[in-house]
SEPA-357152 format. One line per field, with one value per residue (C-alpha): residue in one letter; x, y, z. Coordinates in steps of 0.1 Angstrom, whole numbers, padded with zeros to 4 digits. Layout:
<kollos>
r: c(a/...)
xx: c(X/...)
yy: c(Y/...)
zz: c(Z/...)
</kollos>
This chain:
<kollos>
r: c(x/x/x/x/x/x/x/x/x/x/x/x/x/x/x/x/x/x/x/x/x/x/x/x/x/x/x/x/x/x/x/x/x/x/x/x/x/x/x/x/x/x/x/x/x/x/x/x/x/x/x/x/x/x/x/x/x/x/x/x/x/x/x/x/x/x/x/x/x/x/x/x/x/x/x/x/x/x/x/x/x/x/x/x/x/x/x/x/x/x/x/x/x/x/x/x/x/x/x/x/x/x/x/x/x/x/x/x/x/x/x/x/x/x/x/x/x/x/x/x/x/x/x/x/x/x/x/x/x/x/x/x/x/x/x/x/x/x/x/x/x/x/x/x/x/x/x/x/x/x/x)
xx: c(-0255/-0243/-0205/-0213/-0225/-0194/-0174/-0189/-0188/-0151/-0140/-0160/-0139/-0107/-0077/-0043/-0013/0019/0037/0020/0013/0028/0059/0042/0023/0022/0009/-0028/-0040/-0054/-0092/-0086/-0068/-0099/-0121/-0103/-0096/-0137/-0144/-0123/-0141/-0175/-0171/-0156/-0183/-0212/-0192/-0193/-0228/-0237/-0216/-0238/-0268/-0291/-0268/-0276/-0311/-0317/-0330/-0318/-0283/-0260/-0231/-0208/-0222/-0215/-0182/-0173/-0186/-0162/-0131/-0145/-0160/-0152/-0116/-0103/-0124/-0111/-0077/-0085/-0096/-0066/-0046/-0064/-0058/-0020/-0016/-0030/-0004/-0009/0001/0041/0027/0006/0024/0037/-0001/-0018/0018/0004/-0036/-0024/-0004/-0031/-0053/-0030/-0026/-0064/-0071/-0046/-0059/-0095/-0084/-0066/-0095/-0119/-0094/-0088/-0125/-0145/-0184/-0174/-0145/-0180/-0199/-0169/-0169/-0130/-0117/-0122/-0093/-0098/-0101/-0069/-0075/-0104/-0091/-0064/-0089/-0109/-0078/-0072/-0108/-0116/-0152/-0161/-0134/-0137/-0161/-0181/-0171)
yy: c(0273/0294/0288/0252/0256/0285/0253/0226/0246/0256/0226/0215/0239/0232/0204/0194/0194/0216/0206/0219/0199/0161/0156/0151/0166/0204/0233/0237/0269/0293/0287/0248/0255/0267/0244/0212/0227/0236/0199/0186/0205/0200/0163/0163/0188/0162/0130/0152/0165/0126/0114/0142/0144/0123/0137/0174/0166/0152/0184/0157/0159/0174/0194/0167/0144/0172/0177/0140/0143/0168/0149/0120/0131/0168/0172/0140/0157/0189/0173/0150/0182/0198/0168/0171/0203/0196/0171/0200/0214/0252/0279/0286/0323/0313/0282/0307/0317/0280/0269/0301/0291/0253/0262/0289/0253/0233/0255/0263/0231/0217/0242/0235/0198/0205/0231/0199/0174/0198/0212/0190/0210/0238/0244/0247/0274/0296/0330/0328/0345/0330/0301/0298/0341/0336/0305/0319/0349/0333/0304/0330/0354/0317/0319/0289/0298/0266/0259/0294/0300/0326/0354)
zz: c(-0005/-0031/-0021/-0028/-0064/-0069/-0055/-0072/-0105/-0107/-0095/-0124/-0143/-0130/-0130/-0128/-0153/-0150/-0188/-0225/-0249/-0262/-0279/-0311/-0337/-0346/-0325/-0329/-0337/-0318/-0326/-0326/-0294/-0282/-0298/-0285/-0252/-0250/-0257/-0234/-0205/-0217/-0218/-0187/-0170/-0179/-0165/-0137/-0137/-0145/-0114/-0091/-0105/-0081/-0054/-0060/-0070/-0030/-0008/0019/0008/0040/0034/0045/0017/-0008/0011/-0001/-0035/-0043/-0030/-0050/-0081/-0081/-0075/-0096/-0122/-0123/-0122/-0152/-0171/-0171/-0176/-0210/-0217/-0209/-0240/-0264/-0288/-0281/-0305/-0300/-0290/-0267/-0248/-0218/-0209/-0214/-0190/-0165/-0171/-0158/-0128/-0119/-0120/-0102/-0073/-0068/-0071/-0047/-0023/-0026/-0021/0009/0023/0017/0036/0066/0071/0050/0050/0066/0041/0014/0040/0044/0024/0010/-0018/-0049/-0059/-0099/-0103/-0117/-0136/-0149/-0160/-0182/-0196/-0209/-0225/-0243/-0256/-0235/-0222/-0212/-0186/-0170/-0144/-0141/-0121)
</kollos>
């Protein structure tokens, strides 16, 4: 049970989105970095927590059920969160490691994803290594506390 709230948590954390930033406006600095970027995941993380709530709640709920809440709720979150973070402006300095933090996103994500496709509940039970360590790592060297998980 625990490797489903670790799951359902960083995916919580986690998205999608390879590019930095828009093509307009000035880079942010670092603190509004942070400060944006923390928004964005904490809106996100209560859609999500909205979406499950009745869900987790259920001591009926099977592992396949949860299984499917992730591909549905959990991993189109996660994937929307970084999408957000993407369109931030980061500080010119610091535009290599958001680039690095997203990528490290992508890929966990994408493999989570495919884990949950391939072996739906058990994919939850199984003790793996951790995806998002390195995601997590470099949200919080970007300050960004509310998008890393907790180790």
């Amino acid at each position: 049970m625990r490797r489903i709230a670790l799951c359902l948590f960083a995916l919580a954390v986690v998205g999608t989105g390879v590019g930095c930033g828009g093509d307009s406006g000035p880079p942010l600095t670092a603190d509004e970095f942070a400060k944006q970027g923390n928004a964005i995941c904490k809106a996100d993380d209560a859609k999500l927590a909205d979406a499950g709530k009745t869900l987790l709640k259920d001591a009926n709920t099977t592992p396949d059920q949860l299984a499917k809440f992730y591909l549905d709720h959990a991993i189109p979150n996660a994937k929307a969160k970084l999408d957000g973070l993407a369109k931030l402006h980061p500080p010119a300095k610091d535009k290599d490691k958001v680039k690095k933090m997203l990528a490290a996103g992508r890929t966990a994500t994408d493999l989570v994803e495919k884990g949950l496709k391939k072996q739906g509940a058990a994919y939850l039970q199984a003790k793996g290594p951790d995806q998002f360590k390195d995601f997590n790592s470099k949200a919080k060297d970007l300050k960004l506390t509310d998008c890393a998980g907790n180790d």
